[in-house]
RODO-985128 format. One record per residue: x, y, z of N, C-alpha, C, O in turn; residue in one letter. Coordinates in steps of 0.02 Angstrom, whole numbers, plus 50000, padded with zeros to 5 digits. Layout:
! residues N
<rec n_X="X" n_Y="Y" n_Z="Z" ca_X="X" ca_Y="Y" ca_Z="Z" c_X="X" c_Y="Y" c_Z="Z" o_X="X" o_Y="Y" o_Z="Z" rest="A"/>
...
END
This chain:
! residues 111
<rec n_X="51721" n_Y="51638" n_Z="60077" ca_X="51649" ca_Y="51645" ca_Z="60077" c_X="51617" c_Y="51586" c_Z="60042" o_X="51632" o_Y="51546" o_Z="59998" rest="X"/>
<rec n_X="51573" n_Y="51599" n_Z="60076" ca_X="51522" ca_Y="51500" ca_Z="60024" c_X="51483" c_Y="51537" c_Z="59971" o_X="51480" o_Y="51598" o_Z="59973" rest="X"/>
<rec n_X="51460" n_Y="51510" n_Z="59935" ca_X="51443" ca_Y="51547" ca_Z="59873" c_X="51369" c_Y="51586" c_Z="59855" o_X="51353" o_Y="51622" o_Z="59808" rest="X"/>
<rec n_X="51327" n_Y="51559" n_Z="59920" ca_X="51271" ca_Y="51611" ca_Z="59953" c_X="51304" c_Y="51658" c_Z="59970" o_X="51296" o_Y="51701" o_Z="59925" rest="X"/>
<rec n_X="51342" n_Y="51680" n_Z="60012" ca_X="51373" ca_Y="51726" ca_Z="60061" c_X="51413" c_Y="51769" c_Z="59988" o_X="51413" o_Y="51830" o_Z="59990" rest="X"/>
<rec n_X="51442" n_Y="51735" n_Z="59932" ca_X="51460" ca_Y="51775" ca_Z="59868" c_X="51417" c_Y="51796" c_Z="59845" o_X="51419" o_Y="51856" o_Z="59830" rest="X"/>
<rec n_X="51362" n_Y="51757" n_Z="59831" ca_X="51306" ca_Y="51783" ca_Z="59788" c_X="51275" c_Y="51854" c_Z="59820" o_X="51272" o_Y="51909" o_Z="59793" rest="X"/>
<rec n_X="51256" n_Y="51836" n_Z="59878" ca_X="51228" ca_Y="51906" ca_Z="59944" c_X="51273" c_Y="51959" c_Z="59931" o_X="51249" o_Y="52010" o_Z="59907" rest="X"/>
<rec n_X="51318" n_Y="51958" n_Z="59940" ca_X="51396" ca_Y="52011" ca_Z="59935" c_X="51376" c_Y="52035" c_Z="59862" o_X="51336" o_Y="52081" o_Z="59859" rest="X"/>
<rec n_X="51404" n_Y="52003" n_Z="59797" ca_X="51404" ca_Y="52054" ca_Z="59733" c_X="51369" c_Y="52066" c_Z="59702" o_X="51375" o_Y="52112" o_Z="59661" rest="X"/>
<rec n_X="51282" n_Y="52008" n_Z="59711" ca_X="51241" ca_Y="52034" ca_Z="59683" c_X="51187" c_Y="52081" c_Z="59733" o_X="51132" o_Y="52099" o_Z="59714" rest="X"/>
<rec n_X="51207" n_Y="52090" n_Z="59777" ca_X="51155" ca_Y="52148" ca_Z="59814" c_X="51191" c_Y="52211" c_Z="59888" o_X="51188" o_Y="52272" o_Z="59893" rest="X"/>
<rec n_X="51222" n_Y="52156" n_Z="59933" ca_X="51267" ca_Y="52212" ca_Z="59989" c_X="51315" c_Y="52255" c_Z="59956" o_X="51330" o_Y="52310" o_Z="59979" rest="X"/>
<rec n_X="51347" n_Y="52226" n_Z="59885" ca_X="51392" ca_Y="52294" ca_Z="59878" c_X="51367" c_Y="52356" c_Z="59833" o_X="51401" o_Y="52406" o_Z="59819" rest="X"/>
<rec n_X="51296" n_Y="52342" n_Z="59812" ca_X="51264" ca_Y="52383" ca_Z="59772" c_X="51217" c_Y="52438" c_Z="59820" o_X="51187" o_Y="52490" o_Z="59804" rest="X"/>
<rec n_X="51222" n_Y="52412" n_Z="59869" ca_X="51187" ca_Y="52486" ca_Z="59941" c_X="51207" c_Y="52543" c_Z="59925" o_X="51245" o_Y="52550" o_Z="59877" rest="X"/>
<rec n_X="51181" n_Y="52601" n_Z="59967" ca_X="51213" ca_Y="52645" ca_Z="59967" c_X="51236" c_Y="52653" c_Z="60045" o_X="51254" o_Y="52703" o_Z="60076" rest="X"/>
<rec n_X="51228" n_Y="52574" n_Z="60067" ca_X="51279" ca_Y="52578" ca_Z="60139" c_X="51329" c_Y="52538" c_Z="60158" o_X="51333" o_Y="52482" o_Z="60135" rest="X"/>
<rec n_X="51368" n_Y="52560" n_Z="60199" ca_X="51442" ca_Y="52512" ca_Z="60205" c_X="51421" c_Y="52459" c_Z="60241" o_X="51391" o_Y="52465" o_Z="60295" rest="X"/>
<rec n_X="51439" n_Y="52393" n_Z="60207" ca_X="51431" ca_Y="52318" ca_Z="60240" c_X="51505" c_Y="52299" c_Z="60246" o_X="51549" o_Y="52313" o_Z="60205" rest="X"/>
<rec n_X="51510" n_Y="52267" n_Z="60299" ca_X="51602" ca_Y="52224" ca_Z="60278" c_X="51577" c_Y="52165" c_Z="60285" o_X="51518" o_Y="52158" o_Z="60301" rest="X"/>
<rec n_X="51617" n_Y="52111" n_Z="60275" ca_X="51627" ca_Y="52046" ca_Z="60276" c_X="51642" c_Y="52020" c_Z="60331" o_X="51644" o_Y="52070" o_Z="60367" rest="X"/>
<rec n_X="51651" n_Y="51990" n_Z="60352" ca_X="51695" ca_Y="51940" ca_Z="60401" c_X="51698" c_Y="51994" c_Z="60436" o_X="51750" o_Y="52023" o_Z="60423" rest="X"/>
<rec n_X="51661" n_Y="52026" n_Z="60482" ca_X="51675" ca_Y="52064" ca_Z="60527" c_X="51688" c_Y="52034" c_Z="60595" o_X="51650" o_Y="51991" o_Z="60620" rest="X"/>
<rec n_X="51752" n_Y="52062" n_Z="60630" ca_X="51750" ca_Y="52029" ca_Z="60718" c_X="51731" c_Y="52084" c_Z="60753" o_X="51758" o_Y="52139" o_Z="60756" rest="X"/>
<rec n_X="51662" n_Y="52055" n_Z="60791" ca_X="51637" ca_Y="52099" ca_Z="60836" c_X="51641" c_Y="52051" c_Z="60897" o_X="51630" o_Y="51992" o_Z="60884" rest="X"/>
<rec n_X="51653" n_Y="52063" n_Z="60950" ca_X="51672" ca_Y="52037" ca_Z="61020" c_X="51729" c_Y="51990" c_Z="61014" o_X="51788" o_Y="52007" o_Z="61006" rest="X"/>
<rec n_X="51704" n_Y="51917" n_Z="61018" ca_X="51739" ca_Y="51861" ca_Z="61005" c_X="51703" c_Y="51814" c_Z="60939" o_X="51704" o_Y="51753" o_Z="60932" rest="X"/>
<rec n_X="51686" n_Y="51844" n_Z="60912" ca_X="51619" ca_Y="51806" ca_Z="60853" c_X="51642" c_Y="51846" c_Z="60788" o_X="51662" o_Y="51904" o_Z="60790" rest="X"/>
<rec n_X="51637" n_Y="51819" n_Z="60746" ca_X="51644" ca_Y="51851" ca_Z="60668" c_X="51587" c_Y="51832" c_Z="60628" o_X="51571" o_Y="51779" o_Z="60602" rest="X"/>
<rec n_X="51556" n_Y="51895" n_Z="60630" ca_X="51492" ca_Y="51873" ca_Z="60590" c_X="51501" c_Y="51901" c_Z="60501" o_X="51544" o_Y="51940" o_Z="60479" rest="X"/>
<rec n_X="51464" n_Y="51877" n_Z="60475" ca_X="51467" ca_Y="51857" ca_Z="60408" c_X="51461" c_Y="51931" c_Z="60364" o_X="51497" o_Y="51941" o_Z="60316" rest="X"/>
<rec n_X="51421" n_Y="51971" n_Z="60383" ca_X="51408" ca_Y="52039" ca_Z="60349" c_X="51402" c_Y="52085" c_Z="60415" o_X="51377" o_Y="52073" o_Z="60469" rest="X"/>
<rec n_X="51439" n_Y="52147" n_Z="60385" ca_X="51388" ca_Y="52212" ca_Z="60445" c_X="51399" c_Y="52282" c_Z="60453" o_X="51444" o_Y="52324" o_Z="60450" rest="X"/>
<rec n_X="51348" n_Y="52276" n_Z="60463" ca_X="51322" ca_Y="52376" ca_Z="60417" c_X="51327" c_Y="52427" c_Z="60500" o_X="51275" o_Y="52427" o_Z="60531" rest="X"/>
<rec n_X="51363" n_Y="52452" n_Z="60519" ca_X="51408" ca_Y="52502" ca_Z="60565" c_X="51350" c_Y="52549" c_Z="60584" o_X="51327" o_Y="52560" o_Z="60640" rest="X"/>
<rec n_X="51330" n_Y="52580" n_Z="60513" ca_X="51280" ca_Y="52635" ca_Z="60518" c_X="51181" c_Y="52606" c_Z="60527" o_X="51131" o_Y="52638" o_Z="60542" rest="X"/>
<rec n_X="51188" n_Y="52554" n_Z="60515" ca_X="51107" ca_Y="52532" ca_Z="60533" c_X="51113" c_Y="52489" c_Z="60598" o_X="51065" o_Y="52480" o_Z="60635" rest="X"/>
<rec n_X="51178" n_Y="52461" n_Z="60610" ca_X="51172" ca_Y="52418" ca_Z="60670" c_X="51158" c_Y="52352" c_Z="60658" o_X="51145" o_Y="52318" o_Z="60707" rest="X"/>
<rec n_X="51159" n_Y="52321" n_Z="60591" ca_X="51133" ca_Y="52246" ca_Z="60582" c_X="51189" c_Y="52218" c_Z="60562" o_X="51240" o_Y="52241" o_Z="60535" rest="X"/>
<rec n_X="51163" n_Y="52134" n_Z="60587" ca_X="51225" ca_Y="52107" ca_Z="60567" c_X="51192" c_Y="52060" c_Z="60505" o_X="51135" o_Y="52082" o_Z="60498" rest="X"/>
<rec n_X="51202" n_Y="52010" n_Z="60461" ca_X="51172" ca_Y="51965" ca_Z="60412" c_X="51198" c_Y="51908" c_Z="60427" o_X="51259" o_Y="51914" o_Z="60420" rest="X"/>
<rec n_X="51183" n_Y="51845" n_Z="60446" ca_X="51202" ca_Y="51784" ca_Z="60452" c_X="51176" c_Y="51743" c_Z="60414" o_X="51115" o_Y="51735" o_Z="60416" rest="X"/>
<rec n_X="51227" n_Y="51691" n_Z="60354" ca_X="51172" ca_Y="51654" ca_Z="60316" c_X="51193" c_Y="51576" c_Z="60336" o_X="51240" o_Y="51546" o_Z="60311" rest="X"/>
<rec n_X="51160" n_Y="51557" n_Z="60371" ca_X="51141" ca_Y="51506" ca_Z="60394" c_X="51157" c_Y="51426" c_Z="60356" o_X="51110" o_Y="51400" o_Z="60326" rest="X"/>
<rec n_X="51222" n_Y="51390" n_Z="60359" ca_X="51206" ca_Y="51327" ca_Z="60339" c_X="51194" c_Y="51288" c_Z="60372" o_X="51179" o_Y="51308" o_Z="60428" rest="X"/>
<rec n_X="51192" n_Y="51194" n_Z="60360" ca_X="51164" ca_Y="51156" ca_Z="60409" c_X="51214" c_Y="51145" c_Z="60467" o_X="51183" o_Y="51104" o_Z="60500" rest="X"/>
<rec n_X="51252" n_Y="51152" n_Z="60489" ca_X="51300" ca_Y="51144" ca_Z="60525" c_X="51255" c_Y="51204" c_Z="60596" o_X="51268" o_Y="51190" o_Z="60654" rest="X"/>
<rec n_X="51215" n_Y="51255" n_Z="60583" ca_X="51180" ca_Y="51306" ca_Z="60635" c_X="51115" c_Y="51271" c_Z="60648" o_X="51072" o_Y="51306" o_Z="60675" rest="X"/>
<rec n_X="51097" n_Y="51199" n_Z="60633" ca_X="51042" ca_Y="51180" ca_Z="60662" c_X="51063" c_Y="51107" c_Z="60685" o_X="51026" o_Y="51058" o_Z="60682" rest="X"/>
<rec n_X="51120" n_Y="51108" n_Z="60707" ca_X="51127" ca_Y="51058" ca_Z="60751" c_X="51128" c_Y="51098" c_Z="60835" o_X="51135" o_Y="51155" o_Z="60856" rest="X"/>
<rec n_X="51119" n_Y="51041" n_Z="60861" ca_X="51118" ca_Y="51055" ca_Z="60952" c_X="51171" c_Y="51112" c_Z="60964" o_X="51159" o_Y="51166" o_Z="60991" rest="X"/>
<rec n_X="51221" n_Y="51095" n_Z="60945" ca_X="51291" ca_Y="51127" ca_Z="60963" c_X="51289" c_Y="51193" c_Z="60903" o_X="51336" o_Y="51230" o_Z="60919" rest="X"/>
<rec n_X="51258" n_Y="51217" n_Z="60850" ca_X="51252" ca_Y="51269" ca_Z="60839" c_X="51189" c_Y="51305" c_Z="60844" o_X="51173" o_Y="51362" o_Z="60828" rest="X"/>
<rec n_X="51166" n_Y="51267" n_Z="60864" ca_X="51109" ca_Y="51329" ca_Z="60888" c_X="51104" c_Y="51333" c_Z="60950" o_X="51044" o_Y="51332" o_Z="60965" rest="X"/>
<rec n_X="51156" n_Y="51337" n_Z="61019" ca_X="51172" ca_Y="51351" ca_Z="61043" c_X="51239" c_Y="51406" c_Z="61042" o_X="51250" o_Y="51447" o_Z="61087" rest="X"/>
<rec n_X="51270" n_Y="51397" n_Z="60993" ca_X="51316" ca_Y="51436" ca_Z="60966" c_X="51281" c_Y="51515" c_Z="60959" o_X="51292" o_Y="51572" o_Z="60980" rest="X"/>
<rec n_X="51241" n_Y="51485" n_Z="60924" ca_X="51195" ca_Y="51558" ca_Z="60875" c_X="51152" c_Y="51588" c_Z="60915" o_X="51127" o_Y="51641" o_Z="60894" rest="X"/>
<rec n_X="51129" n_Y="51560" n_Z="60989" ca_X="51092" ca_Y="51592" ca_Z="61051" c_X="51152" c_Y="51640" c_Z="61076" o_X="51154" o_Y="51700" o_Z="61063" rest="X"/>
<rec n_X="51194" n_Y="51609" n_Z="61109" ca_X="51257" ca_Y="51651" ca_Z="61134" c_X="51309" c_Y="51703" c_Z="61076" o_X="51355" o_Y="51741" o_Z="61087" rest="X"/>
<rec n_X="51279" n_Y="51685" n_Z="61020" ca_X="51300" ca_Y="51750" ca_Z="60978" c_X="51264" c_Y="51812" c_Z="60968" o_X="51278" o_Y="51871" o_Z="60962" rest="X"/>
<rec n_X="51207" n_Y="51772" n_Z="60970" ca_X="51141" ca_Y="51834" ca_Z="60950" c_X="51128" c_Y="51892" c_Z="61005" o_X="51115" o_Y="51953" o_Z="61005" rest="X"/>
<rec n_X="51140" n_Y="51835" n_Z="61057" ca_X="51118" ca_Y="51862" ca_Z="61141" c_X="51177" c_Y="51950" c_Z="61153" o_X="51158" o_Y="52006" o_Z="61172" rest="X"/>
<rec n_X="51257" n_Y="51922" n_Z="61129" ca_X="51313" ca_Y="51949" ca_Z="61140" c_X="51299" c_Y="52027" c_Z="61087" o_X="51305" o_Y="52086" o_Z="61105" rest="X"/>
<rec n_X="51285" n_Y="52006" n_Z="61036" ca_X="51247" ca_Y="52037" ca_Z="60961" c_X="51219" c_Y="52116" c_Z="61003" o_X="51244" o_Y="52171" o_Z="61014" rest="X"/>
<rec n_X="51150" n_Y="52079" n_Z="61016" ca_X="51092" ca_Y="52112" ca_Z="61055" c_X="51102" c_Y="52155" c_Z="61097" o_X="51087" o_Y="52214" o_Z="61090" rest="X"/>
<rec n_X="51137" n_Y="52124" n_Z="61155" ca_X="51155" ca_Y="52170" ca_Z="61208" c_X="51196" c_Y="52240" c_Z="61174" o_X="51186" o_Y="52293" o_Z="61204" rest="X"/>
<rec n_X="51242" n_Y="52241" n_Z="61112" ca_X="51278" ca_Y="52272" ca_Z="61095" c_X="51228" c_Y="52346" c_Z="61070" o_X="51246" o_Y="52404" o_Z="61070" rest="X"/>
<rec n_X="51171" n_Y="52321" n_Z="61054" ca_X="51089" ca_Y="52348" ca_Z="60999" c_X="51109" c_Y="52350" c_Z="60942" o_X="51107" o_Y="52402" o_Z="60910" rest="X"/>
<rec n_X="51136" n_Y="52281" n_Z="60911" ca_X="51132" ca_Y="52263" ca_Z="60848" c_X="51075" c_Y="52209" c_Z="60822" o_X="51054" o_Y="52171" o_Z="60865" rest="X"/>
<rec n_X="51060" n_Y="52204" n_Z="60784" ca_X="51004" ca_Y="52173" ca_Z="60742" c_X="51012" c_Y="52119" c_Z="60720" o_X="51005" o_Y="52134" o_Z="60661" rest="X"/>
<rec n_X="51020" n_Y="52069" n_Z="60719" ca_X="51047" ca_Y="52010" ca_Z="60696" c_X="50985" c_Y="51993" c_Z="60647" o_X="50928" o_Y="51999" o_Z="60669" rest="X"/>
<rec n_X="51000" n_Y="51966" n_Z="60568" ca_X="50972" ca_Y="51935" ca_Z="60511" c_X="50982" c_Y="51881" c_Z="60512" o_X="51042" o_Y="51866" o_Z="60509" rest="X"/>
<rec n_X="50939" n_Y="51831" n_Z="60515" ca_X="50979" ca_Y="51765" ca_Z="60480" c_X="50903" c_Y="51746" c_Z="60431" o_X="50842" o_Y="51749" o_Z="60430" rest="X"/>
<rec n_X="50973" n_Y="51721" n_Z="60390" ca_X="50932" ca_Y="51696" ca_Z="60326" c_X="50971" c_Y="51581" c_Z="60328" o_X="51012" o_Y="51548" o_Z="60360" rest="X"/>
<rec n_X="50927" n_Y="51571" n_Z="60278" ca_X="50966" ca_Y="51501" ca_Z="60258" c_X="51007" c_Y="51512" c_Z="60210" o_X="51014" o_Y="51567" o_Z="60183" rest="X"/>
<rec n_X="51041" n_Y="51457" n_Z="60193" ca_X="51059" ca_Y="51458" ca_Z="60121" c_X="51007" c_Y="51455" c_Z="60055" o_X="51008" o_Y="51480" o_Z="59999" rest="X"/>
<rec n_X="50958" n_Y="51411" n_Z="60094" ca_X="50910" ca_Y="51376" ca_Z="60079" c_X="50860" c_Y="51429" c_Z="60023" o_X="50831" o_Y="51421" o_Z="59969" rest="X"/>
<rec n_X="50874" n_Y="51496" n_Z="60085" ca_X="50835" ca_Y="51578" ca_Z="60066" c_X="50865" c_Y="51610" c_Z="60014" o_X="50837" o_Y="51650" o_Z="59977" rest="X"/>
<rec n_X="50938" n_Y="51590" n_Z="60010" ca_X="50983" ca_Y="51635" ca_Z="59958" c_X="50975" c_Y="51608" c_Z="59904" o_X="50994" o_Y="51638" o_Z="59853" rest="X"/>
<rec n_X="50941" n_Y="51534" n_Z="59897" ca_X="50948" ca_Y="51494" ca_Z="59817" c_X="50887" c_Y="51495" c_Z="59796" o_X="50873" o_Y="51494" o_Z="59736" rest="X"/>
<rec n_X="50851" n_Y="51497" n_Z="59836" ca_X="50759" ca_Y="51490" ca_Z="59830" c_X="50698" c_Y="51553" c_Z="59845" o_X="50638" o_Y="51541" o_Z="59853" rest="X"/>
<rec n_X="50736" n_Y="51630" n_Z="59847" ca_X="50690" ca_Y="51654" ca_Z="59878" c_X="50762" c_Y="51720" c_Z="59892" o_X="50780" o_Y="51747" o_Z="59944" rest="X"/>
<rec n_X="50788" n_Y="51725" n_Z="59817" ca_X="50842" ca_Y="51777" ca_Z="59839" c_X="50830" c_Y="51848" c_Z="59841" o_X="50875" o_Y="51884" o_Z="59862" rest="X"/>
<rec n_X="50760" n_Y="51877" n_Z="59818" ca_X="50743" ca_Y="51941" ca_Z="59779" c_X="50688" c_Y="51947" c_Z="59868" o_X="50686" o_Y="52003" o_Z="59893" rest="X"/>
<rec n_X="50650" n_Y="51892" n_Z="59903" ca_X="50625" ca_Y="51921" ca_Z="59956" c_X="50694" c_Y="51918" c_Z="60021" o_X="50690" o_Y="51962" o_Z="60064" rest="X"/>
<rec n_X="50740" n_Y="51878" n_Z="60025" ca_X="50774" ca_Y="51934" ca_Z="60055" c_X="50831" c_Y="51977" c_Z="60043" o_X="50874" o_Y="51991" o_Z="60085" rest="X"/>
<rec n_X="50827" n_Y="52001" n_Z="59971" ca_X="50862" ca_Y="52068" ca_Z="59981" c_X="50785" c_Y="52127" c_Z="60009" o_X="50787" o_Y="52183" o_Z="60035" rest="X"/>
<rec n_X="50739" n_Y="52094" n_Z="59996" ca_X="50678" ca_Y="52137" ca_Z="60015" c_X="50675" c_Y="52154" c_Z="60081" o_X="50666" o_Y="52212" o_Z="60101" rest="X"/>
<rec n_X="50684" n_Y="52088" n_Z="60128" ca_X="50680" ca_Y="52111" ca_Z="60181" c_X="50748" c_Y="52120" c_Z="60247" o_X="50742" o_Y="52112" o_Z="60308" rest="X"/>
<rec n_X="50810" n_Y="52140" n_Z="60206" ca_X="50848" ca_Y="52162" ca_Z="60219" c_X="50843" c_Y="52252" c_Z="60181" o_X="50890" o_Y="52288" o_Z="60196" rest="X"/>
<rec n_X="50808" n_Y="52272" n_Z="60151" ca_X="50799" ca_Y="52320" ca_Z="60113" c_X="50748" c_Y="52361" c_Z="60188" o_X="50755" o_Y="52416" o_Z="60215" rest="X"/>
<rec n_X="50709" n_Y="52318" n_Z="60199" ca_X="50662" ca_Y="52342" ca_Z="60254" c_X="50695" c_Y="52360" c_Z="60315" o_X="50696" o_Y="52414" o_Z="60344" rest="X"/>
<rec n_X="50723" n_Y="52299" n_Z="60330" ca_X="50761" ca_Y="52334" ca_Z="60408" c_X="50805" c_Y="52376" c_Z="60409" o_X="50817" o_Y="52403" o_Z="60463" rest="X"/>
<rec n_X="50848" n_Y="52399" n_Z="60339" ca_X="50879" ca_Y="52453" ca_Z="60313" c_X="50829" c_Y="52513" c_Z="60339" o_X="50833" o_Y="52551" o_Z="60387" rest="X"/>
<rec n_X="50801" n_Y="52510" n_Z="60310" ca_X="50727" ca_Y="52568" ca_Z="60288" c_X="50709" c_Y="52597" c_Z="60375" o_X="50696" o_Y="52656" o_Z="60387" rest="X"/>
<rec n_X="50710" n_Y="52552" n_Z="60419" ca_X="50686" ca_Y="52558" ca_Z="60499" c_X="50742" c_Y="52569" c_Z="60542" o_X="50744" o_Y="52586" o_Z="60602" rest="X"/>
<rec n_X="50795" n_Y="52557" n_Z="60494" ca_X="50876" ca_Y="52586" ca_Z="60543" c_X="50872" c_Y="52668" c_Z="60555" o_X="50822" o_Y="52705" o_Z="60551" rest="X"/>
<rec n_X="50932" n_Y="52683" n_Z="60568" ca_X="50936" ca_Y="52750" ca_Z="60571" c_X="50972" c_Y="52774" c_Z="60519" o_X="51001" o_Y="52828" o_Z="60519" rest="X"/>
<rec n_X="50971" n_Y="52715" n_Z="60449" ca_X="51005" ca_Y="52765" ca_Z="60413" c_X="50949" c_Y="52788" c_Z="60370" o_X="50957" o_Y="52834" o_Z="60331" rest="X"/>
<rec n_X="50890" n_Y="52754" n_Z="60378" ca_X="50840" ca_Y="52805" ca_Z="60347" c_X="50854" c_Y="52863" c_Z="60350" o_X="50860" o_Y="52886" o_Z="60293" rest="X"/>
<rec n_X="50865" n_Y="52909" n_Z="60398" ca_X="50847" ca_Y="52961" ca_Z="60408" c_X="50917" c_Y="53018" c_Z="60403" o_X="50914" o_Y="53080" o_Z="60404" rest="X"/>
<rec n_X="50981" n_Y="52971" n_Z="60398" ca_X="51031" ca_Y="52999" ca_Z="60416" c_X="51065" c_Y="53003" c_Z="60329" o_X="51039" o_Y="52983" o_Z="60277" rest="X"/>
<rec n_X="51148" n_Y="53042" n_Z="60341" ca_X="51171" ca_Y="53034" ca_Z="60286" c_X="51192" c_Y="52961" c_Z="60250" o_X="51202" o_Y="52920" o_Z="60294" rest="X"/>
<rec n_X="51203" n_Y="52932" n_Z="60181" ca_X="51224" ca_Y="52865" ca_Z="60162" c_X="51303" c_Y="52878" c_Z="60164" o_X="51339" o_Y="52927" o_Z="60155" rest="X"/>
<rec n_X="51313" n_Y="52806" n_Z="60179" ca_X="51399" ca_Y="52789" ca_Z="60158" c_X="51402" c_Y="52785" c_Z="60083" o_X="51347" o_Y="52782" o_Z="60055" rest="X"/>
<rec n_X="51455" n_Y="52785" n_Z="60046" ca_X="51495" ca_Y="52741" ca_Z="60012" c_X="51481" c_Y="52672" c_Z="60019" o_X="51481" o_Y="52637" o_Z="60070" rest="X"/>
<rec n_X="51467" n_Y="52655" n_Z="59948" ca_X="51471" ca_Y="52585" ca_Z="59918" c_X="51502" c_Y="52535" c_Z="59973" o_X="51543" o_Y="52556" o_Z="60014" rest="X"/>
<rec n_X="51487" n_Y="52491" n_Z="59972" ca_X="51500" ca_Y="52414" ca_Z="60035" c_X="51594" c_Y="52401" c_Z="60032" o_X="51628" o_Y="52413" o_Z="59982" rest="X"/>
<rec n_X="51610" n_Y="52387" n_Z="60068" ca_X="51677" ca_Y="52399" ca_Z="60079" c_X="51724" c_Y="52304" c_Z="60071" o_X="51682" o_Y="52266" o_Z="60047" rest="X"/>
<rec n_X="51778" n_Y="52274" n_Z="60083" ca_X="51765" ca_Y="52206" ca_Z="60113" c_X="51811" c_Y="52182" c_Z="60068" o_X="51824" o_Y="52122" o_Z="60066" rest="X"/>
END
């Protein structure tokens, strides 16, 4: 993990009261975080996803994502060093609009 993707993990995904894993493989893609019971995935973004060749990457991931009716997050790194408290906020939100609002919680983040 890069040390955004650490920081995200112990100072906020494993403190939920919902299961996130890590390095999850969903299709042919391994995305970075993802929560089973809300349907989202978290992607944190370094510069290597805004070149030609990854953000084409990250169309045909998102697209594959989507069709599945998962939620795809992406944040920067940029967001995790500069602006870390608005998005656990607004990962807190799309929590809040999942279905685990309404449903029972998991156990602590898993990974």
């Amino acid at each position: 993990m890069t040390k955004e993707e650490r920081h995200l993990w112990y100072d906020f995904l494993k403190t939920l009261p919902v299961t996130f894993h890590r390095q999850k493989v969903i299709g042919s893609f391994i995305v970075d975080f993802y929560c089973a019971s809300a349907k989202i995935v978290i992607e944190l973004d370094g510069s290597q996803h805004y070149t030609d060749e990854g953000i084409k990457k990250d169309k045909e991931r998102d697209k594959l994502l989507n069709s599945l009716d998962i939620k795809v997050l992406r944040y920067t790194n940029l967001d995790i060093n500069k602006n870390f408290e608005g998005v656990c906020s607004d990962i807190l939100s799309h929590l809040s609009t999942s279905s685990t609002a309404s449903g029972p919680h998991s156990p602590q983040g898993e990974g």
